[in-house]
N, C-alpha and C positions, 0 to 999 in steps of 0.2 A: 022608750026614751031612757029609761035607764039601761038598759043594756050600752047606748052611746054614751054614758056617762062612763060606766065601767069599762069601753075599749080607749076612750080618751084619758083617763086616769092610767090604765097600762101603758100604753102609749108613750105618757109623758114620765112614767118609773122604772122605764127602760134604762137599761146599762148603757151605754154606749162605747163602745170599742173601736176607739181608733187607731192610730198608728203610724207606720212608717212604709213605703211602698219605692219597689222601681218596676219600669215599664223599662222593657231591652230590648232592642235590636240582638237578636239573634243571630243577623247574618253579618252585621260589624260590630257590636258589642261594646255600642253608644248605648247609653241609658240616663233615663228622665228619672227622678226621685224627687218623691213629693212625700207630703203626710197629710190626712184627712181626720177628721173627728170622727164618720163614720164608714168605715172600711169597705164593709156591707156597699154601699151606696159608689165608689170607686169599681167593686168588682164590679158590680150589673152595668156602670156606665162603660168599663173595658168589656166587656161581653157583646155589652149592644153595640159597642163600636164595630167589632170584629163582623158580629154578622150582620149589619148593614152596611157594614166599606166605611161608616165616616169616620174622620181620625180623634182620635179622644182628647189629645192636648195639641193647640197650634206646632208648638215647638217640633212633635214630631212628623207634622201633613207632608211635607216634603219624600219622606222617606215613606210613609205609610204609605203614599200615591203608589210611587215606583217600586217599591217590594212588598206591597198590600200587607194585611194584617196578620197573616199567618206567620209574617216575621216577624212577633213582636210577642212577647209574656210579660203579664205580671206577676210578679213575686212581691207578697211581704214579708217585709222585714225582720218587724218587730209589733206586738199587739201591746195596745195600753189602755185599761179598760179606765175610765172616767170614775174619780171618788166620789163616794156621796155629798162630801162638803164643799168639793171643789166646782167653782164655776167654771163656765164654759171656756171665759177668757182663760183660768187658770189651767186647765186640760190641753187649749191650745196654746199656752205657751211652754208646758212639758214637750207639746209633741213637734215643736219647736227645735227644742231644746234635742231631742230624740236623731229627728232627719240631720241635726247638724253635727252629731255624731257619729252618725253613717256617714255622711257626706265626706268625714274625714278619715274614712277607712278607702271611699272609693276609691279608682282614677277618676283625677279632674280631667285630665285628657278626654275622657272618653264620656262626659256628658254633653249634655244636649244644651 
């Protein structure tokens, strides 16, 4: 019983690293940009997408159907690790704040 006491106490004193991401078409060089709290948790859901076929975000099904997954990488951006003081809401409004300065470096053209 204590041992589950001390894996839920790590657990919840975990860093968390989230950030800024894009998912590209490779083959036209459209891309989706997002930001996540937990980075970690984006890659494995890109991962599993890839080796099961199903598409990770709506926006991209159309193109993940017809040029499957092998057209598609993700890249992050930028890492931004969560302060001790800072609330959750406050982490996601940096990373916020983060994707919407990439966002301004992009092509708009060329998102999804």
């Amino acid at each position: 019983m204590n041992k589950r006491k001390e894996i839920i106490n790590a657990y919840k004193a975990r860093k968390l690293c989230g950030g800024v991401y894009t998912i590209t078409n490779v083959l036209s060089g459209k891309y989706f940009i997002g930001h996540a709290a937990n980075l970690k948790s984006v890659q494995n859901r890109f991962q599993f997408a890839v080796t099961t076929g199903s598409t990770v975000h709506p926006k991209l099904q159309k193109d993940w159907v017809e040029q499957g997954a092998q057209a598609f990488t993700l890249d992050v951006l930028e890492e931004l690790e969560q302060k001790p003081a800072q609330s959750q809401a406050e982490f996601m409004d940096d990373l916020q704040t983060l994707e919407q300065m990439w966002r301004a470096n992009l092509d708009a053209a060329k998102e999804y």
